[in-house]
VOMARGU-768076 format. One record per residue: y, z, x of N, C-alpha, C in turn; residue number from 1; residue in one letter. Coordinates in steps of 0.2 Angstrom, whole numbers, plus 5000, padded with zeros to 4 digits. Atoms other than C-alpha are relative to their C-alpha. Layout:
VOMARGU-768076
<node><n_north>Y</n_north><n_up>Z</n_up><n_east>X</n_east><ca_north>Y</ca_north><ca_up>Z</ca_up><ca_east>X</ca_east><c_north>Y</c_north><c_up>Z</c_up><c_east>X</c_east><pos>NUM</pos><code>A</code></node>
...
end
This chain:
VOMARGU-768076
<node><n_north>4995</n_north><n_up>5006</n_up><n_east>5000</n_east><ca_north>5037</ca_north><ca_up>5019</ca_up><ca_east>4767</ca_east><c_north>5006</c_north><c_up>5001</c_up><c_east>5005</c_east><pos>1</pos><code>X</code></node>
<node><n_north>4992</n_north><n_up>4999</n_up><n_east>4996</n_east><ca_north>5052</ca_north><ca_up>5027</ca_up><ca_east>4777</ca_east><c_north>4997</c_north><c_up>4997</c_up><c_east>5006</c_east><pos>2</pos><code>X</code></node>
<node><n_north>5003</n_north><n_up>5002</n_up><n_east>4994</n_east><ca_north>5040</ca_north><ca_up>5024</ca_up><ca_east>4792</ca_east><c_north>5000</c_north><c_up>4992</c_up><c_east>5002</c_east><pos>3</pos><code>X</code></node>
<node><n_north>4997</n_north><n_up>5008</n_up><n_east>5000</n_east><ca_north>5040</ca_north><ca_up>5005</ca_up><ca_east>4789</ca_east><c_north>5007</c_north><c_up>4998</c_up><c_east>4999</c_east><pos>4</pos><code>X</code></node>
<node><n_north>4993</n_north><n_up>5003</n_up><n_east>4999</n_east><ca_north>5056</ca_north><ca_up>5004</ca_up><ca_east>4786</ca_east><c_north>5003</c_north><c_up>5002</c_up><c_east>5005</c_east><pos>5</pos><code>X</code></node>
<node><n_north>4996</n_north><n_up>5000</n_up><n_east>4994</n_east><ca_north>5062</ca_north><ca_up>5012</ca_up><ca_east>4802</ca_east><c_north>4996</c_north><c_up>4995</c_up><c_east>5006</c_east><pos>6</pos><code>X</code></node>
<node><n_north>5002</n_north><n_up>5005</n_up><n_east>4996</n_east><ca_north>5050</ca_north><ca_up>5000</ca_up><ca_east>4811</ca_east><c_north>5002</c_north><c_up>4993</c_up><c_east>4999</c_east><pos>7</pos><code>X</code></node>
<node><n_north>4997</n_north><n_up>5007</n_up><n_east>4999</n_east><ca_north>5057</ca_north><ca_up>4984</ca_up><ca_east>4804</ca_east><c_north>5008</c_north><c_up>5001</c_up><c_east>5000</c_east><pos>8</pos><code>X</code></node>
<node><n_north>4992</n_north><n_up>4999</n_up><n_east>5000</n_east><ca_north>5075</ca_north><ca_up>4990</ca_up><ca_east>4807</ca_east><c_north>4998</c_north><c_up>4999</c_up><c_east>5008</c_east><pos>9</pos><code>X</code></node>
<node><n_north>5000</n_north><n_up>5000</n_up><n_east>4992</n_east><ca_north>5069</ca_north><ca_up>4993</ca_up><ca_east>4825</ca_east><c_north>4999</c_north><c_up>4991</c_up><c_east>5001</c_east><pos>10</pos><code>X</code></node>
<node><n_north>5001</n_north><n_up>5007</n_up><n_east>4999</n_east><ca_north>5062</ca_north><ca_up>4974</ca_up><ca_east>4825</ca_east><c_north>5004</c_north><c_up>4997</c_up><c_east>4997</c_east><pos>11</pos><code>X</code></node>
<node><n_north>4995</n_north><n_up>5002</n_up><n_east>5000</n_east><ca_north>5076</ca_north><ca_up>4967</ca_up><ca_east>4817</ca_east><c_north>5006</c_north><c_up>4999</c_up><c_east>5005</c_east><pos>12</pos><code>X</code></node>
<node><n_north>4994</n_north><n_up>5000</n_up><n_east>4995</n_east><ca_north>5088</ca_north><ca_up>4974</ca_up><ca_east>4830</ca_east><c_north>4999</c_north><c_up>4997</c_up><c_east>5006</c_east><pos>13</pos><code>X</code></node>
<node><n_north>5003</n_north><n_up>5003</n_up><n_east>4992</n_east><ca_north>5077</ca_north><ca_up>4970</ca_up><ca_east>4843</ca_east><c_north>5000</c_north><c_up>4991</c_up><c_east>5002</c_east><pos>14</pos><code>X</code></node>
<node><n_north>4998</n_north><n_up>5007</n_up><n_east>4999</n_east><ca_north>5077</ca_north><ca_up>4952</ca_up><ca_east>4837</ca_east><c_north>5007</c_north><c_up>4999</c_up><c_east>4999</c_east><pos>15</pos><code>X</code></node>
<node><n_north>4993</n_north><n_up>5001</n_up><n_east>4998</n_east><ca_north>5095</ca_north><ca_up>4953</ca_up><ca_east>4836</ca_east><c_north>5002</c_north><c_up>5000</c_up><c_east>5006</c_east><pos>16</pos><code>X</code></node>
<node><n_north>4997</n_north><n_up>4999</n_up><n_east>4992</n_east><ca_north>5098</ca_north><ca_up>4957</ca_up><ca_east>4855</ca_east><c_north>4999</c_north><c_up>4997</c_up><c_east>5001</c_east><pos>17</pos><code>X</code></node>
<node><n_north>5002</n_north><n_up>5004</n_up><n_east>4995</n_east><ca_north>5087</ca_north><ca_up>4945</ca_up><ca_east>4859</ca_east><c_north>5005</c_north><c_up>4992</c_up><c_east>4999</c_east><pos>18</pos><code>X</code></node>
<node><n_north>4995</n_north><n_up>5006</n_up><n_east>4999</n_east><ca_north>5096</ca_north><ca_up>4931</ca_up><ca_east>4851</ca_east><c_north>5007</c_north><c_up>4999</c_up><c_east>5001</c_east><pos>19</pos><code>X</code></node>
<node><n_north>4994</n_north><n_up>5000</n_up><n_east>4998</n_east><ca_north>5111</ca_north><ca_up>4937</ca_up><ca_east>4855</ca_east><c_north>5001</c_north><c_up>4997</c_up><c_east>5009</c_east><pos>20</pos><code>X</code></node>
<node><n_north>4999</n_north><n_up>4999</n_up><n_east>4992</n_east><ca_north>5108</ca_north><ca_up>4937</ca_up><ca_east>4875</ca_east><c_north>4997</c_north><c_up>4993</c_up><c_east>5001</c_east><pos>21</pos><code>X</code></node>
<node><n_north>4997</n_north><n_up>5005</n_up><n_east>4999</n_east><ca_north>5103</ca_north><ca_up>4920</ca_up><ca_east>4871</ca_east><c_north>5003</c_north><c_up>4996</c_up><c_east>5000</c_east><pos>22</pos><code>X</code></node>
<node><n_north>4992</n_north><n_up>5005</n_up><n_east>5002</n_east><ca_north>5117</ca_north><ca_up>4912</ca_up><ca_east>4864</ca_east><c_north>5004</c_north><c_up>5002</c_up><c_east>5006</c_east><pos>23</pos><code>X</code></node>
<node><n_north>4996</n_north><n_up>4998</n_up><n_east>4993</n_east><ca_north>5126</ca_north><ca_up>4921</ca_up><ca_east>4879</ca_east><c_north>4996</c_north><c_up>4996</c_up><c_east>5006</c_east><pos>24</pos><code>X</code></node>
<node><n_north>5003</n_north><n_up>5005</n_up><n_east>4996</n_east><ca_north>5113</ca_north><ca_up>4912</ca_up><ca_east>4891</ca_east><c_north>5002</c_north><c_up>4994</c_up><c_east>4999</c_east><pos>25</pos><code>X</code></node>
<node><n_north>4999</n_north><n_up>5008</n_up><n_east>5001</n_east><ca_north>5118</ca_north><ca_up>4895</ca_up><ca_east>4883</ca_east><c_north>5006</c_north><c_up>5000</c_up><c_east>5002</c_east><pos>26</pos><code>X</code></node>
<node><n_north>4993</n_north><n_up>5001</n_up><n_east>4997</n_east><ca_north>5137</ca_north><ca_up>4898</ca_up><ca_east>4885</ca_east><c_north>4999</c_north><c_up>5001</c_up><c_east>5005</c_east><pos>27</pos><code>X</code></node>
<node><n_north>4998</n_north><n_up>4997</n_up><n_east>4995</n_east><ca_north>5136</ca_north><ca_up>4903</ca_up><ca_east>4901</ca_east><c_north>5004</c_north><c_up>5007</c_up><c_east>5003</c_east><pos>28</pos><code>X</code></node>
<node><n_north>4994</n_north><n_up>4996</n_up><n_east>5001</n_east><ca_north>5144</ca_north><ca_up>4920</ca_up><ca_east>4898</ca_east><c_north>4994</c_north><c_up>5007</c_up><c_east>5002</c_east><pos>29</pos><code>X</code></node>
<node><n_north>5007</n_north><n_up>4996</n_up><n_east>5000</n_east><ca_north>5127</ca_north><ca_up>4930</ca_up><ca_east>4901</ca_east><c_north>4999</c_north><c_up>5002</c_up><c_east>5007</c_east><pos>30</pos><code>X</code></node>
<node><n_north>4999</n_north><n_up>4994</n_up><n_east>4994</n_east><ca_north>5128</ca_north><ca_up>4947</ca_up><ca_east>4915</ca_east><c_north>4995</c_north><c_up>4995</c_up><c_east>5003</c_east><pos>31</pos><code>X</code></node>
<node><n_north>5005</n_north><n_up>5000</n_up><n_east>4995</n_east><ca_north>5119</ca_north><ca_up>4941</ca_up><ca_east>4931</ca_east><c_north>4998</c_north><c_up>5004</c_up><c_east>5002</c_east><pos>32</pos><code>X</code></node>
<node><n_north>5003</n_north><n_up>4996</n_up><n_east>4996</n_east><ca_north>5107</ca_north><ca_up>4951</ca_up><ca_east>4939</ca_east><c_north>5003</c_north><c_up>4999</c_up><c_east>5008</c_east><pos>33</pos><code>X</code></node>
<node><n_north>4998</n_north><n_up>4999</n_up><n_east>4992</n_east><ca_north>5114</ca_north><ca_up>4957</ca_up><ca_east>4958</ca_east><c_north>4993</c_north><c_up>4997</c_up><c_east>5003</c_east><pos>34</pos><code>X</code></node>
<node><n_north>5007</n_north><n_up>5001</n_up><n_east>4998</n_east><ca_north>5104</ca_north><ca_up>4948</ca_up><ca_east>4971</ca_east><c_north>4998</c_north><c_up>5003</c_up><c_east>5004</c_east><pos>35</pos><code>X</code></node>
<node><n_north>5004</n_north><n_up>4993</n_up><n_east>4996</n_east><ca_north>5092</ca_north><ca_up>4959</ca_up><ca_east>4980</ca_east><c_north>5001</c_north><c_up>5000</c_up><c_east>5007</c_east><pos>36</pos><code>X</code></node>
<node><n_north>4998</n_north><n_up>4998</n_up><n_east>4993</n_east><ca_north>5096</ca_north><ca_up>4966</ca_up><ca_east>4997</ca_east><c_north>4993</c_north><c_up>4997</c_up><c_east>5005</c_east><pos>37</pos><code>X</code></node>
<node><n_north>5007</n_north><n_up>5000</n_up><n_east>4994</n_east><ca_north>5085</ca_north><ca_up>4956</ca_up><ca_east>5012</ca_east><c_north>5000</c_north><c_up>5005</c_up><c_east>5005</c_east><pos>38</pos><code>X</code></node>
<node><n_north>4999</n_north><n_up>4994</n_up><n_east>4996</n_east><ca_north>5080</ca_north><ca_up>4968</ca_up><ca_east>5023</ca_east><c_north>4996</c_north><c_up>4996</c_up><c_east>5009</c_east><pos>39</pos><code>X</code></node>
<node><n_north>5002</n_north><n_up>5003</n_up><n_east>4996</n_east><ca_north>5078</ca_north><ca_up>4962</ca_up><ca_east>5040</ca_east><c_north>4996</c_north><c_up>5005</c_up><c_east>5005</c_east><pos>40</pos><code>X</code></node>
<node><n_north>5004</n_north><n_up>4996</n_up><n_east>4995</n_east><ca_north>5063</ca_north><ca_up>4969</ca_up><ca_east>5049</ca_east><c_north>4997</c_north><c_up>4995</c_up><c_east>5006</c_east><pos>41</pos><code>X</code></node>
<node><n_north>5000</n_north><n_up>5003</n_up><n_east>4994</n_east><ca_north>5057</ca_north><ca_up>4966</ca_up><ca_east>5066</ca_east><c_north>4992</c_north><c_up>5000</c_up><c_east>5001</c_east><pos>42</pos><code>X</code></node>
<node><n_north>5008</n_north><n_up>4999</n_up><n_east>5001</n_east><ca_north>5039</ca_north><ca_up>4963</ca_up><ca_east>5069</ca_east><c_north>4997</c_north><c_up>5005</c_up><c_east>5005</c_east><pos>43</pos><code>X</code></node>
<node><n_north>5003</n_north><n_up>4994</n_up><n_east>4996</n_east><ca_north>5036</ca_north><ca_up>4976</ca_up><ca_east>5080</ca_east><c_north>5000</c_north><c_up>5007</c_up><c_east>4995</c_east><pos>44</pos><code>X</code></node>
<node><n_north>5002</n_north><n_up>4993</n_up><n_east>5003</n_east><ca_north>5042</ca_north><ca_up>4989</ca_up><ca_east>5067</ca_east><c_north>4993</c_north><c_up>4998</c_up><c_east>4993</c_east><pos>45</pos><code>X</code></node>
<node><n_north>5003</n_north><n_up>5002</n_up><n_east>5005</n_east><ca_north>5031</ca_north><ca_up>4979</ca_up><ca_east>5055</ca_east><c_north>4993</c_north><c_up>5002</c_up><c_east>5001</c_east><pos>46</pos><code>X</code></node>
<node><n_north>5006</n_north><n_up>5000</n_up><n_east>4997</n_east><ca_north>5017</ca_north><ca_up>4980</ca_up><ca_east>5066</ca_east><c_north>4997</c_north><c_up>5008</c_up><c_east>5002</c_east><pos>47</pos><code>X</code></node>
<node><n_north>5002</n_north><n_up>4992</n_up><n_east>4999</n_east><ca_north>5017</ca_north><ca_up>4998</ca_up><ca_east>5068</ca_east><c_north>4999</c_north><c_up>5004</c_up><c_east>4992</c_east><pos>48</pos><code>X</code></node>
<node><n_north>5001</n_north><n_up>4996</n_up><n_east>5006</n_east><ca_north>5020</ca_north><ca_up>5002</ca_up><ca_east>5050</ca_east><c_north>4991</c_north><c_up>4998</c_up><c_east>4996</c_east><pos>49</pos><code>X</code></node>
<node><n_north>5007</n_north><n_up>5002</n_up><n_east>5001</n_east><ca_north>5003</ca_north><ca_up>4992</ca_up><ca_east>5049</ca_east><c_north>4996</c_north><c_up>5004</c_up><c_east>5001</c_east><pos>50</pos><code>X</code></node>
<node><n_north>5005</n_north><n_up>4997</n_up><n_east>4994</n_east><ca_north>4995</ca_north><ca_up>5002</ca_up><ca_east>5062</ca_east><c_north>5000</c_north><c_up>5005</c_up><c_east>4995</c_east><pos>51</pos><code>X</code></node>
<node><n_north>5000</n_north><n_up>4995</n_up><n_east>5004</n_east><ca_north>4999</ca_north><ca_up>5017</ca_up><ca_east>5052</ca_east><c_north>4997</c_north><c_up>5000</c_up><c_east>4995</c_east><pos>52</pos><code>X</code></node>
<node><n_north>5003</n_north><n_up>5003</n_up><n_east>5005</n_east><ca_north>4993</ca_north><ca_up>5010</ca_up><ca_east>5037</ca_east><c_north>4992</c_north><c_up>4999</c_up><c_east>5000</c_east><pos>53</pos><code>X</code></node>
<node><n_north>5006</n_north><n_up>4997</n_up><n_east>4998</n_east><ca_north>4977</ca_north><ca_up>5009</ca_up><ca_east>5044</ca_east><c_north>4996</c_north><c_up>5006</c_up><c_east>5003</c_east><pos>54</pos><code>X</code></node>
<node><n_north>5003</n_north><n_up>4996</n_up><n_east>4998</n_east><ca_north>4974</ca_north><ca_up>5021</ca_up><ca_east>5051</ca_east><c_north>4998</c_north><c_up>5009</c_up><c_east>4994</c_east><pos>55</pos><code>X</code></node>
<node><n_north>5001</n_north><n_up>4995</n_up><n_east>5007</n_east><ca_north>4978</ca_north><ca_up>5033</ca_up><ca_east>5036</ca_east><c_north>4994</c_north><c_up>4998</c_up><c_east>4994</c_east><pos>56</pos><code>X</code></node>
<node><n_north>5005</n_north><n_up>5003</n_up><n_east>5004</n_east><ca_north>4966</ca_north><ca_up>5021</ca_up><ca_east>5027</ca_east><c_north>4993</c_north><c_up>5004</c_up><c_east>5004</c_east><pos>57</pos><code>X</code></node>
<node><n_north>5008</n_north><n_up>4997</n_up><n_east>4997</n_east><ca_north>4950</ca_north><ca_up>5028</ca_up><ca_east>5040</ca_east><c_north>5002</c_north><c_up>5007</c_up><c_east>5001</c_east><pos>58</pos><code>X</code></node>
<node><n_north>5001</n_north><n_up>4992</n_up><n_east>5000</n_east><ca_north>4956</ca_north><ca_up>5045</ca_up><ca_east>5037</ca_east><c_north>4999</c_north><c_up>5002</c_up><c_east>4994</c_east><pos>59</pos><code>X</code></node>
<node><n_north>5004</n_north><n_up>5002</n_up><n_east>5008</n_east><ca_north>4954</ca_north><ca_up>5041</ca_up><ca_east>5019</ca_east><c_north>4993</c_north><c_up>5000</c_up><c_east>5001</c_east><pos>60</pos><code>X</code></node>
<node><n_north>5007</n_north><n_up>5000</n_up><n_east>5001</n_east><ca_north>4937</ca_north><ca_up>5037</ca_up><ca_east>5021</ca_east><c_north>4998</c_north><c_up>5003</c_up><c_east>5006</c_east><pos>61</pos><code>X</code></node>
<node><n_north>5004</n_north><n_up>4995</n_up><n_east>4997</n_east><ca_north>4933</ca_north><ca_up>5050</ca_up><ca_east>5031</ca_east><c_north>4995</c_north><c_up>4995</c_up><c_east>5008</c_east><pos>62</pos><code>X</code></node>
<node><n_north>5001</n_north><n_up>5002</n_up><n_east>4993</n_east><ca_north>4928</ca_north><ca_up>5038</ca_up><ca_east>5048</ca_east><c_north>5005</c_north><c_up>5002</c_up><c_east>5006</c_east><pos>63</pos><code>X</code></node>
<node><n_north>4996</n_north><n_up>4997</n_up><n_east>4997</n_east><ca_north>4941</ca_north><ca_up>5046</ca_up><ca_east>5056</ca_east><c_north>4996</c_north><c_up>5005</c_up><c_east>5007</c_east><pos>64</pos><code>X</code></node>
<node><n_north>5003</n_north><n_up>4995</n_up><n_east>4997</n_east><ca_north>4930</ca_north><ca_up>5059</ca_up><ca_east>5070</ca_east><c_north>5004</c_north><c_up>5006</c_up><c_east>5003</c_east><pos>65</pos><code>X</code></node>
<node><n_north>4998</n_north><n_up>4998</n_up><n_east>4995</n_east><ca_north>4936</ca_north><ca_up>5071</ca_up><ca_east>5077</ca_east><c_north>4996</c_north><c_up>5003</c_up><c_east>5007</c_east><pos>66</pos><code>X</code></node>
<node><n_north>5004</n_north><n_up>4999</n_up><n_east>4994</n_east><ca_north>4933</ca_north><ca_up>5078</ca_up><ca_east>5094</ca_east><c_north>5001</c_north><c_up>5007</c_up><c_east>5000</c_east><pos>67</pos><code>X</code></node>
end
C-alpha cells in the first residue's frame, strides 16, 4: 500500500506543476526558454567537416586500403 501511495503523491504533484505552468502560460507570466545561439558556418568549413565524415565512414567499413 505505501507503494501506491507514494506513486499517486508523485502523480498528483506532477499534475499539479503541470497545471500550474499552465495557468502561468495563460497569464503571460510563464519563463521563456533563451533563443538558441546561430552558429554561422562557412561552406567550406562545412564541406570539409563532410569530407571527414566520409571518410571515417569507409574506414569503418573497412574499404579504406592501405598501401
Amino acid at each position: 500500500m505505501a507503494v501506491n501511495k507514494k506513486k499517486m503523491a508523485a502523480a498528483l504533484a506532477a499534475v499539479s506543476l503541470y497545471l500550474q505552468q499552465e495557468e502561468a502560460a495563460q497569464a503571460g507570466t510563464a519563463p521563456t526558454m533563451p533563443a538558441a545561439p546561430t552558429l554561422d558556418t562557412s561552406h567550406w568549413g562545412q564541406s570539409g567537416r563532410q569530407e571527414m565524415m566520409a571518410m571515417r565512414k569507409l574506414i569503418q567499413l573497412r574499404v579504406f586500403t592501405r598501401f
